[in-house]
DSSP file (Angstrom, degrees, kcal/mol; ACC not computed):
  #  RESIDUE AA STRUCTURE BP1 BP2  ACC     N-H-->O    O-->H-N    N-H-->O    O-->H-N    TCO  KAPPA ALPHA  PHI   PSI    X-CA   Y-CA   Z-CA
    1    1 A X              0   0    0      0, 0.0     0, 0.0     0, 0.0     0, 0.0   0.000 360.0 360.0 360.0 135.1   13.3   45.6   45.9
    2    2 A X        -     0   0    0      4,-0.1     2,-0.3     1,-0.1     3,-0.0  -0.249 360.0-108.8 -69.6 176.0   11.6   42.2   45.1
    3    3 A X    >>  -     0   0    0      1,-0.0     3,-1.4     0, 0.0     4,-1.0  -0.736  29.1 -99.7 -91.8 164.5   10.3   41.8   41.5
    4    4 A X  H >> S+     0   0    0      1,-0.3     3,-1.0    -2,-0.3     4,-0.7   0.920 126.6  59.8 -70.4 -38.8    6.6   41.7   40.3
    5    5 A X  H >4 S+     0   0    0      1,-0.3     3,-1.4     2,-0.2    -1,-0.3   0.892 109.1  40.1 -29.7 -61.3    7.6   37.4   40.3
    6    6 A X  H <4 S+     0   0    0     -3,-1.4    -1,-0.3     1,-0.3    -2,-0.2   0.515 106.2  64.1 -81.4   3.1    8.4   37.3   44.2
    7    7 A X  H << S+     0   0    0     -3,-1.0    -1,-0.3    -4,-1.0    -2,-0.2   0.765 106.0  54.9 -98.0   0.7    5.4   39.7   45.0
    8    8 A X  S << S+     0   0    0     -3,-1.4    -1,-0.2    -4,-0.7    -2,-0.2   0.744  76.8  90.4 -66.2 -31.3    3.6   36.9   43.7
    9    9 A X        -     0   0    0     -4,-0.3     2,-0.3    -3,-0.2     5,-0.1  -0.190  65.7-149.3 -75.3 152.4    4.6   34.0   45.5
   10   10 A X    >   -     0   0    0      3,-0.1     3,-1.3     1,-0.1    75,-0.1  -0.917  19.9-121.9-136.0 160.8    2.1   33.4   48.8
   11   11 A X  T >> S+     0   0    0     -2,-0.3     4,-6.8     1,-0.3     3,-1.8   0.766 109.8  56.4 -78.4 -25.6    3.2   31.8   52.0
   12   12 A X  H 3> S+     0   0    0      1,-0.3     4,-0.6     2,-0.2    -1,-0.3   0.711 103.2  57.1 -81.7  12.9    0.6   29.0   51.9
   13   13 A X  H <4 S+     0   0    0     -3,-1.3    -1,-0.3     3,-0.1    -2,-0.2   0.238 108.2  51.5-118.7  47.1    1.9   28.1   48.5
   14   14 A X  H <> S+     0   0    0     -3,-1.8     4,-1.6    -5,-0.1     5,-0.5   0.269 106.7  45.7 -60.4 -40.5    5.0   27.7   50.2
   15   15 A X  H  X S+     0   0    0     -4,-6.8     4,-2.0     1,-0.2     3,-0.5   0.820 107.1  58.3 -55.3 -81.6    4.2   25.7   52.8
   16   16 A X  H  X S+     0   0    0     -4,-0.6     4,-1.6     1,-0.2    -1,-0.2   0.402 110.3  47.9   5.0 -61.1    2.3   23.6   50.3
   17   17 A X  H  > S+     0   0    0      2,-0.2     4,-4.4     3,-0.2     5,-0.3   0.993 112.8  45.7 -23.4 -91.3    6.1   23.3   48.4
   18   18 A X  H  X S+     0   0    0     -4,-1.6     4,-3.3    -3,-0.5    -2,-0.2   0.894 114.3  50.8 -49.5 -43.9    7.9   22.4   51.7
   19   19 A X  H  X S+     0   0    0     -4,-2.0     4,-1.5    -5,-0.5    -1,-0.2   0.966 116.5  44.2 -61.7 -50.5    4.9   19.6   52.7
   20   20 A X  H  X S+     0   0    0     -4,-1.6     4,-2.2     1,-0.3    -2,-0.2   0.787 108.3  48.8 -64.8 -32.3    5.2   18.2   49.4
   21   21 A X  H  X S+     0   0    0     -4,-4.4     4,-3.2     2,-0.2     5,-0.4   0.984 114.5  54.9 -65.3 -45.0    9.0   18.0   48.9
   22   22 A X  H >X S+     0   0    0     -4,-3.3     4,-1.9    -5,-0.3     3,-1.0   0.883 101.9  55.0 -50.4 -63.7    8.8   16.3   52.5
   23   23 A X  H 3X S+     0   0    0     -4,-1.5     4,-1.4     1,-0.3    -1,-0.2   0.647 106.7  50.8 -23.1 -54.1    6.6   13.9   51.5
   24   24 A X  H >X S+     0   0    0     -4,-2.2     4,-1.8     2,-0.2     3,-1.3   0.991 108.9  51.6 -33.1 -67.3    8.8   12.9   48.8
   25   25 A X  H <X S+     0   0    0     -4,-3.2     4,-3.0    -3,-1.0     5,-0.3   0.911 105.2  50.9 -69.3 -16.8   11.3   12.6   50.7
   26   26 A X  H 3X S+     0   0    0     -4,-1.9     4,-0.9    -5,-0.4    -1,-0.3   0.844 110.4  52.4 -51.3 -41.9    9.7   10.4   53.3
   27   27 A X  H <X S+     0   0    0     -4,-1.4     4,-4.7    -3,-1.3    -1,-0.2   0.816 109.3  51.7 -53.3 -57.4    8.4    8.0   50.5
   28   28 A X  H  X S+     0   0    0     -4,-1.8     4,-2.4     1,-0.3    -2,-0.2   0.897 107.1  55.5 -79.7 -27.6   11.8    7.8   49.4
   29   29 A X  H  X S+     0   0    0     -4,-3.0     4,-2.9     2,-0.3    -1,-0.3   0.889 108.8  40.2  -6.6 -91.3   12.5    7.1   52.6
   30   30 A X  H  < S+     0   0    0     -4,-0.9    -2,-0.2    -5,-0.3    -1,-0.2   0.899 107.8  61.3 -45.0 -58.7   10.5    4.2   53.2
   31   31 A X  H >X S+     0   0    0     -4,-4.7     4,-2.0     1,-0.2     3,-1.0   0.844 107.3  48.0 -61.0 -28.3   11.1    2.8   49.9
   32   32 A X  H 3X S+     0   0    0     -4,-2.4     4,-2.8     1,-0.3    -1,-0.2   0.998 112.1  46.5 -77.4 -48.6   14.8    2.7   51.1
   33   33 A X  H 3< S+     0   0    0     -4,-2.9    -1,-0.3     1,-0.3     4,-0.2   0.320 115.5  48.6 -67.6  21.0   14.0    1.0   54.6
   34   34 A X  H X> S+     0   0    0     -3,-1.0     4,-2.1     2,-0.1     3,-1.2   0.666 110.3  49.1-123.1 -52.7   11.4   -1.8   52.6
   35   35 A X  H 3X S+     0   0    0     -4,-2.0     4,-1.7     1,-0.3     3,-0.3   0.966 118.0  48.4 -82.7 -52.4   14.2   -2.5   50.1
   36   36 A X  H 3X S+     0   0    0     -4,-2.8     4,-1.4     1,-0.2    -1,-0.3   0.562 113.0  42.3  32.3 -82.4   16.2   -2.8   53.5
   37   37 A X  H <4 S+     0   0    0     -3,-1.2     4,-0.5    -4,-0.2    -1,-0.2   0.800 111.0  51.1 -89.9 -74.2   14.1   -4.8   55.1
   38   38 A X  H  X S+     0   0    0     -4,-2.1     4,-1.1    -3,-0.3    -2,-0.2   0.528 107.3  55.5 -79.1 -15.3   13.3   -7.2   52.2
   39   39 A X  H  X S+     0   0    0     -4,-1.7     4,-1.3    -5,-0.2     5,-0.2   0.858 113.3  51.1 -83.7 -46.0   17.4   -7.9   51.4
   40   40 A X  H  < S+     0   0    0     -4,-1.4     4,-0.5    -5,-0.2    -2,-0.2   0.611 108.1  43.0  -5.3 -65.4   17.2   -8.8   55.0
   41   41 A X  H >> S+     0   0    0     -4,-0.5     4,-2.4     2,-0.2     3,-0.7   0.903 111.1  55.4 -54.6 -71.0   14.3  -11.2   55.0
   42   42 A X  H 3< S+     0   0    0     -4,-1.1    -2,-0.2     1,-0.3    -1,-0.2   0.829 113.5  46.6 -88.4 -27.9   15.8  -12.8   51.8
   43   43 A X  T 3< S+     0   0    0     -4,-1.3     3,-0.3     1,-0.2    -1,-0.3   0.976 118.8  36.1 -72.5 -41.3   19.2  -13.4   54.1
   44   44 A X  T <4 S+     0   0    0     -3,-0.7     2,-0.8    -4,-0.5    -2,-0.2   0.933 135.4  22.9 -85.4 -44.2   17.7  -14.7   57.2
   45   45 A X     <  +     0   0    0     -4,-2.4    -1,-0.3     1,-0.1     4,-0.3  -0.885  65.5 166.5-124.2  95.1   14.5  -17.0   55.2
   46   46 A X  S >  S+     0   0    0     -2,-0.8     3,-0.7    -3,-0.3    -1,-0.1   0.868  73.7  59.2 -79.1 -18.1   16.0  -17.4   52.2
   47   47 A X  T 3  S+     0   0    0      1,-0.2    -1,-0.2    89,-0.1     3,-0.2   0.924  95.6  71.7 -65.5 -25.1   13.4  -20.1   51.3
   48   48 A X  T 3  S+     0   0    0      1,-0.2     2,-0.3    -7,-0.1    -1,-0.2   0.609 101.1  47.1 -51.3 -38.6   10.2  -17.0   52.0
   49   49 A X  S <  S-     0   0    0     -3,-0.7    -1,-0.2    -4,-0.3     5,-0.2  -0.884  78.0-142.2-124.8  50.2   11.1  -15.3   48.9
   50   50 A X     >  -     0   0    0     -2,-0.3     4,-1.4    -3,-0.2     5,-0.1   0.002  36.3-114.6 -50.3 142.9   11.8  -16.6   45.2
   51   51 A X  H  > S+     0   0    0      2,-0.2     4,-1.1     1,-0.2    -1,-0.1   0.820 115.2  57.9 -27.9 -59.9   14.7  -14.7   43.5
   52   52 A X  H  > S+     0   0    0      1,-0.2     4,-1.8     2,-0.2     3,-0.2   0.878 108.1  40.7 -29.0 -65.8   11.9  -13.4   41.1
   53   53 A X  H  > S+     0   0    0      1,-0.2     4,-1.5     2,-0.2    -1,-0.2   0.766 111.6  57.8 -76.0 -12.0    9.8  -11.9   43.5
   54   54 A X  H  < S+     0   0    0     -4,-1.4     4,-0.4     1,-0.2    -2,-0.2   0.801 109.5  44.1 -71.2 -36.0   12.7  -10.6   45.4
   55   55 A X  H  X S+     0   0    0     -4,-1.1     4,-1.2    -3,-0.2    -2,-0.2   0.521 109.7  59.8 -74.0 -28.5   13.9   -8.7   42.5
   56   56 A X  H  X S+     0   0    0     -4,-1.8     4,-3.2     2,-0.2    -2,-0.2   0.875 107.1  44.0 -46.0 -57.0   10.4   -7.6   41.7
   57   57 A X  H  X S+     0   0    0     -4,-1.5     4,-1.0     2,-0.2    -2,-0.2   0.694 111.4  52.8 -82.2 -21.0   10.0   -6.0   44.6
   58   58 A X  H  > S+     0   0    0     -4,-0.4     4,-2.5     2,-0.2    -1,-0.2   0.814 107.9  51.9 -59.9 -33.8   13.4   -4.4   44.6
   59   59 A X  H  X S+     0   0    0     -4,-1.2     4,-2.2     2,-0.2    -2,-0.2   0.889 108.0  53.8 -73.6 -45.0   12.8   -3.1   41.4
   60   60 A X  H  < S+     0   0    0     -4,-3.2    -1,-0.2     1,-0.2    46,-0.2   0.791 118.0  40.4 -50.0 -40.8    9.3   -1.5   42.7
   61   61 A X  H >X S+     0   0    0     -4,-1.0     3,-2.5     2,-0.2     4,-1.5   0.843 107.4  51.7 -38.1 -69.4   11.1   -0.1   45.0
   62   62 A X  H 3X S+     0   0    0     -4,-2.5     4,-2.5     1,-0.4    -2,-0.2   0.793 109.7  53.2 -62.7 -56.7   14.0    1.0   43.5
   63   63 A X  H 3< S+     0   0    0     -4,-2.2    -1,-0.4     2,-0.2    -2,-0.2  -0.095 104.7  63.2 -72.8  23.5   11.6    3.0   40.4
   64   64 A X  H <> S+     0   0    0     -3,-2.5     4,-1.3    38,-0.1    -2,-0.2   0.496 109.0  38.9 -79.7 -40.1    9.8    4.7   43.8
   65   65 A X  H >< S+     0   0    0     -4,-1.5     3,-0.7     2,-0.2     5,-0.3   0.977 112.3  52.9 -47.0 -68.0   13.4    6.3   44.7
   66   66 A X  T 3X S+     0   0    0     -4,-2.5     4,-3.1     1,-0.3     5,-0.2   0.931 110.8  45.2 -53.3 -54.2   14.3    7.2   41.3
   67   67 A X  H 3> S+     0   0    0      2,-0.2     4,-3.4     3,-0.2    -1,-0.3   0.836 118.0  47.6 -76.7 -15.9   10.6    9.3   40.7
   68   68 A X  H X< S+     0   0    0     -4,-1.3     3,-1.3    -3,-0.7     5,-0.3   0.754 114.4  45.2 -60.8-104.6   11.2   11.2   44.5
   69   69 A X  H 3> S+     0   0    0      1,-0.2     4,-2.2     2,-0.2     5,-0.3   0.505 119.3  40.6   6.2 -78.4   14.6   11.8   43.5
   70   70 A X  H 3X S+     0   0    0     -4,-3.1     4,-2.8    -5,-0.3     5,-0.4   0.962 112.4  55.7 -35.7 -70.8   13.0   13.0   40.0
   71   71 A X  H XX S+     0   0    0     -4,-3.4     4,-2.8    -3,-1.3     3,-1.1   0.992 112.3  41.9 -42.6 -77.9   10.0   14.8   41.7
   72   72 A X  H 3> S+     0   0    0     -4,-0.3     4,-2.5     1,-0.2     5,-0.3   0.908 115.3  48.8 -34.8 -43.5   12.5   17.1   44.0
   73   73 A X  H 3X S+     0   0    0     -4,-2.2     4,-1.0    -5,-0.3    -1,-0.2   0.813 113.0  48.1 -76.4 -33.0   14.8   17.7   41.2
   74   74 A X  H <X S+     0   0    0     -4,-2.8     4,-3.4    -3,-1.1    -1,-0.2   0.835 111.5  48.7 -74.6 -41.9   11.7   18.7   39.1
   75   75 A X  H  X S+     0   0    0     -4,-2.8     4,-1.5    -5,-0.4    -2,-0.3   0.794 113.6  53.2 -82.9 -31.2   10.1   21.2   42.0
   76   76 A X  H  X S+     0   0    0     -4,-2.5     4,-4.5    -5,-0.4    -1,-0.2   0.927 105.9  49.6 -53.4 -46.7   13.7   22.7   42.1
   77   77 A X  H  X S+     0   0    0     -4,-1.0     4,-2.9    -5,-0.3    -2,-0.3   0.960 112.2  42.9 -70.7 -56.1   13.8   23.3   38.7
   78   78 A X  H  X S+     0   0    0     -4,-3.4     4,-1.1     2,-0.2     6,-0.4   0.986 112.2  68.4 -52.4 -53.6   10.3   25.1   38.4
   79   79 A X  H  X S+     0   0    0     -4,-1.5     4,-0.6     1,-0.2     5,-0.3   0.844 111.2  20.6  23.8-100.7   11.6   26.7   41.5
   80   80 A X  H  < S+     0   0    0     -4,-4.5    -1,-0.2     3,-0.2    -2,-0.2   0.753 122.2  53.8 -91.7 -11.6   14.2   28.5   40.2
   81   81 A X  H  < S+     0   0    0     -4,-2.9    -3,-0.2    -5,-0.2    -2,-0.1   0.930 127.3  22.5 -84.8 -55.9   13.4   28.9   36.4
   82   82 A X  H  < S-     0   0    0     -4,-1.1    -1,-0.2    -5,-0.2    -2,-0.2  -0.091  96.8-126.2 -91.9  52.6    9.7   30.4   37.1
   83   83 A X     <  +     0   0    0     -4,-0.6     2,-0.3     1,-0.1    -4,-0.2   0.736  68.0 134.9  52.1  40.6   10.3   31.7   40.6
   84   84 A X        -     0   0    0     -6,-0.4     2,-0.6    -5,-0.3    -2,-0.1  -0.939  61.0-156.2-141.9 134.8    7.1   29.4   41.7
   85   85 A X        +     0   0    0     -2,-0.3     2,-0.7   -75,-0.1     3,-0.2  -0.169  46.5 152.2 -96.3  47.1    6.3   27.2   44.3
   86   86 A X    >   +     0   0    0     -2,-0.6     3,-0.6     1,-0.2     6,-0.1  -0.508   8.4 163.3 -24.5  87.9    3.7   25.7   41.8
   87   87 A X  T 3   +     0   0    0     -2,-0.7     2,-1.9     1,-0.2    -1,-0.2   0.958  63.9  71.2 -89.9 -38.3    3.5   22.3   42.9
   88   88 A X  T 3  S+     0   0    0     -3,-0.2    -1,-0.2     4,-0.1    -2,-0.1   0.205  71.3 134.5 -58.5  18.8    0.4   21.5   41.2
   89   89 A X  S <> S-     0   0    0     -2,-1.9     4,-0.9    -3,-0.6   -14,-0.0  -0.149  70.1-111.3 -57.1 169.3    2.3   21.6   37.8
   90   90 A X  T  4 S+     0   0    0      2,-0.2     4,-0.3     3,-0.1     5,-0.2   0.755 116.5  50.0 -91.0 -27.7    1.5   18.8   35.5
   91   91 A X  T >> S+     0   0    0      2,-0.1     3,-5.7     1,-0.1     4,-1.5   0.921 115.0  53.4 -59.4 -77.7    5.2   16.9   35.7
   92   92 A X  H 3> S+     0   0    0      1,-0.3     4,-2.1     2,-0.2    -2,-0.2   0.457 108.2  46.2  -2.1 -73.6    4.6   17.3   39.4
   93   93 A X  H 3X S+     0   0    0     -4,-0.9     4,-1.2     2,-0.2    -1,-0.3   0.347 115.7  41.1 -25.4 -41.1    1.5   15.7   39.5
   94   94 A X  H <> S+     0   0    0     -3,-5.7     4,-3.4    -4,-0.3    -1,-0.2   0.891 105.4  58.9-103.5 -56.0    2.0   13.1   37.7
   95   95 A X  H  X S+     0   0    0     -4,-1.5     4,-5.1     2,-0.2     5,-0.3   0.889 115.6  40.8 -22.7 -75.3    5.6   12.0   39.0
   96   96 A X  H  X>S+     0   0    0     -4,-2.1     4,-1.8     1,-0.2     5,-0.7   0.943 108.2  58.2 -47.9 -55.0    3.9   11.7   42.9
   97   97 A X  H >X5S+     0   0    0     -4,-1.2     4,-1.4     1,-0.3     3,-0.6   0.840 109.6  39.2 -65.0 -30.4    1.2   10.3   41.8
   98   98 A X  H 3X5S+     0   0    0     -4,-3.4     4,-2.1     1,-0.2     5,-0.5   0.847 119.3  50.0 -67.4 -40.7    3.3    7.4   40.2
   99   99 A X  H 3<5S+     0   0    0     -4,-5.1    -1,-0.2     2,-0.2    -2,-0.2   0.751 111.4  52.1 -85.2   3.1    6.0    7.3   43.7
  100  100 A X  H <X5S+     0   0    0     -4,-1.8     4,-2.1    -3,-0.6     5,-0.2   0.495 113.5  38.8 -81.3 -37.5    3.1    7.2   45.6
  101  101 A X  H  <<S+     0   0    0     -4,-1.4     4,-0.2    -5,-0.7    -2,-0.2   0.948 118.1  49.4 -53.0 -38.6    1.8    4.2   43.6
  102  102 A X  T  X S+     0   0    0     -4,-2.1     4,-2.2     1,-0.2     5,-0.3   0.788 106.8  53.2 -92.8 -26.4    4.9    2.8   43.4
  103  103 A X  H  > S+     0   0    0     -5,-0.5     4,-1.3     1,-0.2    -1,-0.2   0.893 111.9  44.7 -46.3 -53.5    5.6    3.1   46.9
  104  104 A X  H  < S+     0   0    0     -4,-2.1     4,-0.4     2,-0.2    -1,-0.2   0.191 109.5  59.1-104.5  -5.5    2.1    1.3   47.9
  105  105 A X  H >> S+     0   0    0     -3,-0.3     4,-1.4    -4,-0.2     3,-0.8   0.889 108.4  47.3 -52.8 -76.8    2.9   -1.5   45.1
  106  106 A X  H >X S+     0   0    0     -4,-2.2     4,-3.6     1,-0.2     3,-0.7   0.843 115.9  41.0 -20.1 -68.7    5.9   -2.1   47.0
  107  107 A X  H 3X S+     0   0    0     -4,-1.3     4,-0.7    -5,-0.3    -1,-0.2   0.771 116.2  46.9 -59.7 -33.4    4.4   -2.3   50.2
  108  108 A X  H <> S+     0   0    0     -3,-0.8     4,-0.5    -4,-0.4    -1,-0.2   0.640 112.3  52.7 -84.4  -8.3    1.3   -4.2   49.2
  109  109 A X  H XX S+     0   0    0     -4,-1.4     4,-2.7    -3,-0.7     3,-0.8   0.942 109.8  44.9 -94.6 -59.8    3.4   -6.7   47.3
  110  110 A X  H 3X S+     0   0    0     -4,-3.6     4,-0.9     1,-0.2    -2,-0.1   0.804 116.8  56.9 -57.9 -21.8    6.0   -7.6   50.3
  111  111 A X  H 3< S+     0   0    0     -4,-0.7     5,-0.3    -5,-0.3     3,-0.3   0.942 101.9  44.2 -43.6 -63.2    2.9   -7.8   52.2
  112  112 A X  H XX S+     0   0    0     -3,-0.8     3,-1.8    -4,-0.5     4,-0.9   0.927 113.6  53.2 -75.9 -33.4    1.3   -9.9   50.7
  113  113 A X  H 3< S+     0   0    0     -4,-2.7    -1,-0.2     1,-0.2    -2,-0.2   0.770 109.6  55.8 -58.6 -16.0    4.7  -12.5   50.2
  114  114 A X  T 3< S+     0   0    0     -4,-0.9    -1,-0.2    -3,-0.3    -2,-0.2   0.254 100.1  45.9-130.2  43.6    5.0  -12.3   53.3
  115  115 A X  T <4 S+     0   0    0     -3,-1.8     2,-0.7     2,-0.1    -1,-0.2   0.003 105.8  84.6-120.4  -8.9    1.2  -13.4   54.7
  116  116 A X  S  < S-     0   0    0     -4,-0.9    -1,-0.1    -5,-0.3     5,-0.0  -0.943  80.8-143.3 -96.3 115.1    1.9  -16.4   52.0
  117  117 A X        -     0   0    0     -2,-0.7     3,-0.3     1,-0.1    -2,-0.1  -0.196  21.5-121.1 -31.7 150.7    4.0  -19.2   53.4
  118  118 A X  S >>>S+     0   0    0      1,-0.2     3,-3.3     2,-0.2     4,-1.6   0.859 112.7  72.7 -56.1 -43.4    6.3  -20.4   50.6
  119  119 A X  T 345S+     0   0    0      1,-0.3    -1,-0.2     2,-0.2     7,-0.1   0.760  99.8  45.0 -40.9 -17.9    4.9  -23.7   50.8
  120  120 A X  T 345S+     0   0    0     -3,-0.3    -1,-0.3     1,-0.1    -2,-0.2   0.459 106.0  69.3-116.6  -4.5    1.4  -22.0   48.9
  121  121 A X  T <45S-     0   0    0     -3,-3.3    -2,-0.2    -4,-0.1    -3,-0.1   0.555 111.0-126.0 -83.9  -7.5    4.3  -20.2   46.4
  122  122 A X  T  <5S+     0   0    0     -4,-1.6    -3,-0.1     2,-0.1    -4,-0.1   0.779  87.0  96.3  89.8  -1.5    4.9  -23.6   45.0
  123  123 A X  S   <S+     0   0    0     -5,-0.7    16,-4.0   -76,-0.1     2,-0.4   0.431  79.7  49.0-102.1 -10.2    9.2  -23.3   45.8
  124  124 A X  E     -A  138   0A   0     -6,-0.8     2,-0.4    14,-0.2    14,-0.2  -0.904  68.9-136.9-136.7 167.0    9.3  -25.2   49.2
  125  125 A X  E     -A  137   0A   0     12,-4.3    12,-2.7    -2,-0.4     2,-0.4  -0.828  18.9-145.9-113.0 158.5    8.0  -28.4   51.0
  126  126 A X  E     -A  136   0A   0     -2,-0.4     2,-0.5    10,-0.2    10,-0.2  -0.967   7.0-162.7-127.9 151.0    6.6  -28.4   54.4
  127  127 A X  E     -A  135   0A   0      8,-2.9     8,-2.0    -2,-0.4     2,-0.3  -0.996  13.5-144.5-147.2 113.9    7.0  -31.1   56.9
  128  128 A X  E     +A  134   0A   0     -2,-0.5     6,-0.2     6,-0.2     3,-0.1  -0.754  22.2 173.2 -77.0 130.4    4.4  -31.2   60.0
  129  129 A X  E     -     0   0A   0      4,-1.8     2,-0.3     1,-0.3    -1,-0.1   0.566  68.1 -47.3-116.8 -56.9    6.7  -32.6   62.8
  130  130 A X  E >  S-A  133   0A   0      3,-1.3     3,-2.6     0, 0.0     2,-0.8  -0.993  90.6 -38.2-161.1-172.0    3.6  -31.9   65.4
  131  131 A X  T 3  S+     0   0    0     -2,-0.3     3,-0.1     1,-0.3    -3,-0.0  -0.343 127.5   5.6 -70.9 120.8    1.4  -29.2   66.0
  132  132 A X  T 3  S+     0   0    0     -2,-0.8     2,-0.8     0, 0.0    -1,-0.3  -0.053 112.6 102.6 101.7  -3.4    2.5  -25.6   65.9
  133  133 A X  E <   +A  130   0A   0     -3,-2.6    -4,-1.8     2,-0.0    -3,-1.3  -0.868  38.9 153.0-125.2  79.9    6.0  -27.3   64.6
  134  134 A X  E     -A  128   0A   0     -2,-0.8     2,-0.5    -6,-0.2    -6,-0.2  -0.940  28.7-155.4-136.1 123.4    6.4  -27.0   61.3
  135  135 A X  E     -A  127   0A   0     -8,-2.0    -8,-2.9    -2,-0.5     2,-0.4  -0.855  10.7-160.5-107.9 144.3   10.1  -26.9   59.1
  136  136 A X  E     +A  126   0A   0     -2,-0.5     2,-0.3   -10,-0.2   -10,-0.2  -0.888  13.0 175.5-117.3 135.2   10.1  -25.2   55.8
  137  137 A X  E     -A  125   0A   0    -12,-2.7   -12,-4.3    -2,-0.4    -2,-0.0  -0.950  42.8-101.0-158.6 122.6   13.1  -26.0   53.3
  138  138 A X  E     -A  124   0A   0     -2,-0.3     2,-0.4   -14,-0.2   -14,-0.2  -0.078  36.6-124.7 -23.4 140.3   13.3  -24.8   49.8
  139  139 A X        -     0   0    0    -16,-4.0     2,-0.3   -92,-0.1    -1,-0.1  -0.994  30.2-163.0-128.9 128.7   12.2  -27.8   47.5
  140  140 A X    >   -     0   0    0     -2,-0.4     3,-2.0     1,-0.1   -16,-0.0  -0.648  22.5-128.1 -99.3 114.9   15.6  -28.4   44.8
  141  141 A X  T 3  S+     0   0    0     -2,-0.3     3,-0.1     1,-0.2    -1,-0.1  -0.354  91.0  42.9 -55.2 169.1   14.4  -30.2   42.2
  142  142 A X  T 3  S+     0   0    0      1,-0.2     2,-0.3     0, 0.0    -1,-0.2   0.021 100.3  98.3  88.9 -26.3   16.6  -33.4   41.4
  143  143 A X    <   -     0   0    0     -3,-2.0     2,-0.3    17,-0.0    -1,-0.2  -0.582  58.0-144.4-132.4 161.3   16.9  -34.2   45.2
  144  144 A X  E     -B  159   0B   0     15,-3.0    15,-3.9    -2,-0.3     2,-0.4  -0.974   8.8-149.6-121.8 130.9   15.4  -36.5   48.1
  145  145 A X  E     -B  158   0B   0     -2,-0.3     2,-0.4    13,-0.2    13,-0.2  -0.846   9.8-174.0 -61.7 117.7   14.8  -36.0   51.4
  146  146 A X  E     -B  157   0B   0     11,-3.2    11,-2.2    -2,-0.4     2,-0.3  -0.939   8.9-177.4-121.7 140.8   14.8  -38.4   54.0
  147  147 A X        +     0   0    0     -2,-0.4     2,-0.6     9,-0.2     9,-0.2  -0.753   9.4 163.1-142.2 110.2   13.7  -37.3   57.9
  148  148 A X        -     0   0    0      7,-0.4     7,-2.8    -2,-0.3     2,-0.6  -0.768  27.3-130.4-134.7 129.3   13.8  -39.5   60.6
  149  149 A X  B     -C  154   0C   0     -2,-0.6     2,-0.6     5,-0.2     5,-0.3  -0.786  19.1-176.2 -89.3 113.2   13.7  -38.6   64.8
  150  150 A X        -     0   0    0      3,-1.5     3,-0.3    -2,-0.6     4,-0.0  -0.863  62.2 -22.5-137.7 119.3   15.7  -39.8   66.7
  151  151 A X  S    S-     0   0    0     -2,-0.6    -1,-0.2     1,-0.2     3,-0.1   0.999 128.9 -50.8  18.3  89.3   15.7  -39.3   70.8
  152  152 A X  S    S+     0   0    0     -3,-0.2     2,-0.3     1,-0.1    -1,-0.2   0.440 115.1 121.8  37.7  20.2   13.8  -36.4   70.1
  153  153 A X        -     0   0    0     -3,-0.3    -3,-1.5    -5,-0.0     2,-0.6  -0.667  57.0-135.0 -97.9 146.0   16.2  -34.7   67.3
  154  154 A X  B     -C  149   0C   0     -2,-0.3     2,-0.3    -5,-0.3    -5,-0.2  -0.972  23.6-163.2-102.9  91.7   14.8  -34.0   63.8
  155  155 A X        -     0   0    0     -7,-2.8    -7,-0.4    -2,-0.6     2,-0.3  -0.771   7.5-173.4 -89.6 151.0   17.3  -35.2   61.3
  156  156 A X        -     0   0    0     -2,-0.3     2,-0.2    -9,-0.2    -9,-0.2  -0.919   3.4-179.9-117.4 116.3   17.1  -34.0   57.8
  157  157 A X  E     -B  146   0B   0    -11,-2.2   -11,-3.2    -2,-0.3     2,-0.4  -0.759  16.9-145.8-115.4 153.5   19.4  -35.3   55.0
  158  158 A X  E     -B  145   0B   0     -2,-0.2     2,-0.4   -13,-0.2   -13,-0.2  -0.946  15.6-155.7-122.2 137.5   19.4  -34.3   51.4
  159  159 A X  E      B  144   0B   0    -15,-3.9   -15,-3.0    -2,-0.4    -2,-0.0  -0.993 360.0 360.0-124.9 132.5   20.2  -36.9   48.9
  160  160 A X              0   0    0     -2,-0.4    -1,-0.1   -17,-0.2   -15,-0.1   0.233 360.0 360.0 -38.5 360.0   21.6  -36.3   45.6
């Protein structure tokens, strides 16, 4: 025989439960395949990216994991100490609303680095060779570039 606890519990505020815990995980999810994504990017263009913002955006990331992770663990725990799919608790509540935030930080920030050339972050130079043709190279302080064509080759040399 259930107790007066389970005779409570109603099916839509299980489903409710089960959407939200997916949802978590989905976020967390995401957040993994942007942090992913963006160690990627930084491998393949390293110039796209400052170190700073790379780390920024890991870190945004990285605190979106940690509060899904946190959020499940939390909805387990009301779970089983009051026997209630209560999602609408006030830890709950608050937790998603902050991994969804953090989530769409994330997203809007690697977005937006990555509709900004580096040349407009102020870490690389850009060199028009002709139109549509354009090379981007990290600019190292201390050092000179010299770039000269020759039978239709683009050298670039870095001088100490």
């Amino acid at each position: 025989m259930k107790n007066s606890a389970e005779n409570n519990i109603l099916p839509c505020d299980q489903d409710a439960a089960h959407l939200a815990f997916d949802l978590a995980r989905q976020l967390i999810t995401i957040a993994i395949g942007c942090i992913g994504f963006t160690v990627g990017l930084s491998y393949a263009v390293p110039s796209l990216l400052s170190l700073t913002i790379f780390w920024i955006i890991l870190g945004i990331f990285g605190v979106a994991i940690g509060l899904g992770l946190l959020f499940i663990m939390n909805g387990i725990g009301i779970l089983w100490q009051d026997k209630s799919y209560n999602i609408y608790a006030p830890s709950l509540r608050i937790i998603s609303a902050l991994q969804i935030l953090a989530v769409v930080m994330g997203i809007g920030l690697l977005c937006w680095f990555l509709r900004c050339p580096a040349e407009m972050q102020g870490n690389a130079i850009q060199i028009r060779i002709e139109d549509g043709v354009v090379l981007i190279r990290p600019n190292e302080q201390h050092r000179q570039y010299e770039v000269r064509v020759e039978d239709k080759t683009i050298i670039l040399s870095i001088m100490d």
